[in-house]
C-alpha positions as CSV (number, residue, x, y, z in Angstrom):
1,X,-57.2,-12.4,23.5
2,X,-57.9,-15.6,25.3
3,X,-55.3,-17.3,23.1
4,X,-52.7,-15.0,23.9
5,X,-53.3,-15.1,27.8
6,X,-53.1,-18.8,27.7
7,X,-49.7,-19.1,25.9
8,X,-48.4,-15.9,28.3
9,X,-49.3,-18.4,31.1
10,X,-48.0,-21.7,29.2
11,X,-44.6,-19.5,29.1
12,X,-44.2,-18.4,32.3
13,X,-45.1,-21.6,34.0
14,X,-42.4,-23.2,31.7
15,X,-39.6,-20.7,31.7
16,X,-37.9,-21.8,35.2
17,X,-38.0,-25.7,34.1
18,X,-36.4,-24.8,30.8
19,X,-33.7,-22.7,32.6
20,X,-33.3,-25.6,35.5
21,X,-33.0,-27.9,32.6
22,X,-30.0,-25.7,30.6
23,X,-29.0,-25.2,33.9
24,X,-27.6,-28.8,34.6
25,X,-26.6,-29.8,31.2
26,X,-22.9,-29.6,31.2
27,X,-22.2,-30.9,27.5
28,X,-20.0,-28.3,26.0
29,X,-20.1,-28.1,22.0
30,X,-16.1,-26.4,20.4
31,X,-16.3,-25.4,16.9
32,X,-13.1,-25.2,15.1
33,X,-13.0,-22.8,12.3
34,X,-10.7,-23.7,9.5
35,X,-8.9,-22.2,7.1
36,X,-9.2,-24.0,3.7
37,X,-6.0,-21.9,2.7
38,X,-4.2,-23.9,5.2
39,X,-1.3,-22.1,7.7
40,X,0.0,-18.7,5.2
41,X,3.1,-17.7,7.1
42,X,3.1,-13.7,7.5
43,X,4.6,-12.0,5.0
44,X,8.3,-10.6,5.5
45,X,8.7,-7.4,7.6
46,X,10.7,-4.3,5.9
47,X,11.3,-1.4,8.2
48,X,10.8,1.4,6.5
49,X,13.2,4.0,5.6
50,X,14.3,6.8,7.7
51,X,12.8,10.0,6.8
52,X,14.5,12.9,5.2
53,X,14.2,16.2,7.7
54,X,14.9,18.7,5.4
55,X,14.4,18.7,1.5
56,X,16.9,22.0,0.6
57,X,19.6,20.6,-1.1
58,X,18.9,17.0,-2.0
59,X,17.9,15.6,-4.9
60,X,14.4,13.9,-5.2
61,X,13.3,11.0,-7.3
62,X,9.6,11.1,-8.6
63,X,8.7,8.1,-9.9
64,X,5.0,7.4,-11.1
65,X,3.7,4.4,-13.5
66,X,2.4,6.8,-16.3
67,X,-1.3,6.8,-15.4
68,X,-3.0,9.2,-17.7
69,X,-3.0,12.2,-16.3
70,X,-0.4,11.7,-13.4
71,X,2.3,13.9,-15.3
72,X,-0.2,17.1,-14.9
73,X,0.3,16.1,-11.0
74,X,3.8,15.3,-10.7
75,X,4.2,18.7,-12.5
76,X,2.5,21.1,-10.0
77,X,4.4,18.6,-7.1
78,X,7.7,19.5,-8.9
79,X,6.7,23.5,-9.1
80,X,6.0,23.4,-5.4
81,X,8.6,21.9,-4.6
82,X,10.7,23.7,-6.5
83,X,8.7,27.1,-5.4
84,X,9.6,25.7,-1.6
85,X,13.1,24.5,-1.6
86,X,14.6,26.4,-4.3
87,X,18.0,24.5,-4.0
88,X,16.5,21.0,-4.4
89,X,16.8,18.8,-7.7
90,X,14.5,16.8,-9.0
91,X,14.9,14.0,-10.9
92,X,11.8,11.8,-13.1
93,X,11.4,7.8,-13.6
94,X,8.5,6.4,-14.8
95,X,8.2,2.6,-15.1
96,X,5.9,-0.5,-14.1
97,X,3.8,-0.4,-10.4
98,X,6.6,-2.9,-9.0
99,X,9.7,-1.5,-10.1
100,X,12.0,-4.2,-8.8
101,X,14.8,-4.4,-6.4
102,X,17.6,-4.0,-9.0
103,X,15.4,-0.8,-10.3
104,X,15.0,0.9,-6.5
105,X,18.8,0.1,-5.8
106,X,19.4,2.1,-9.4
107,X,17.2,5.0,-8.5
108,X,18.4,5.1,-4.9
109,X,22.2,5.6,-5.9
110,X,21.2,8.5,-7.7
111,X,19.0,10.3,-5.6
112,X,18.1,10.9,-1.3
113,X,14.3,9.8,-1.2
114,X,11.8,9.4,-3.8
115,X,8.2,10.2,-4.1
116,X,6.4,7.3,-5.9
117,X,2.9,7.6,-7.6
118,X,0.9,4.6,-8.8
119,X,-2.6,5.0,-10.0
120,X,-5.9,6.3,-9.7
């Protein structure tokens, strides 16, 4: 108990030198983070699309990378869909994840939006 007294003491007597003592040392230290990657210019920026308001009518693309399983969802979307906008045409592509600008220009000639499904 003694022990503990004595350094409680020790500390308070030194606290206010150490603080004068931080107090009037005016070296400032500046660490610079760098990237090892170097400067990696932002990616390009593609507005996206306007959205469709309505779907009666148009035709819709569903496109979806063939993940097992994915056809029993894209199924029940195209029965809703169906079920909801009786007059609207759908239309199914099923290819790689990135399908490629000459691909979305093919699909997009042929139909008014798409709904695109990759994976898990």
């Amino acid at each position: 108990m003694n022990r503990l007294i004595k350094s409680m003491v020790i500390g308070i007597v030194c606290l206010p030198y150490l603080f004068a003592v931080a107090a009037t040392k005016t070296d400032e230290v500046v660490i610079e983070v760098m990237d090892p990657r170097g400067e990696i210019p932002p990616p390009p920026f593609n507005a996206p699309a306007e959205r469709i308001s309505n779907l009666d009518g148009k035709t819709v693309g569903i496109y979806w990378i063939g993940k097992a399983g994915g056809d029993n969802f894209w199924d029940n979307v195209e029965a809703l869909l169906n079920e909801r906008y009786p007059n609207t045409k759908t239309k199914r592509y099923q290819g790689i994840f990135d399908l490629g600008d000459a691909r979305a220009a093919e699909i997009a000639k042929e139909v008014d939006t798409v709904f695109y499904g990759v994976g898990d």
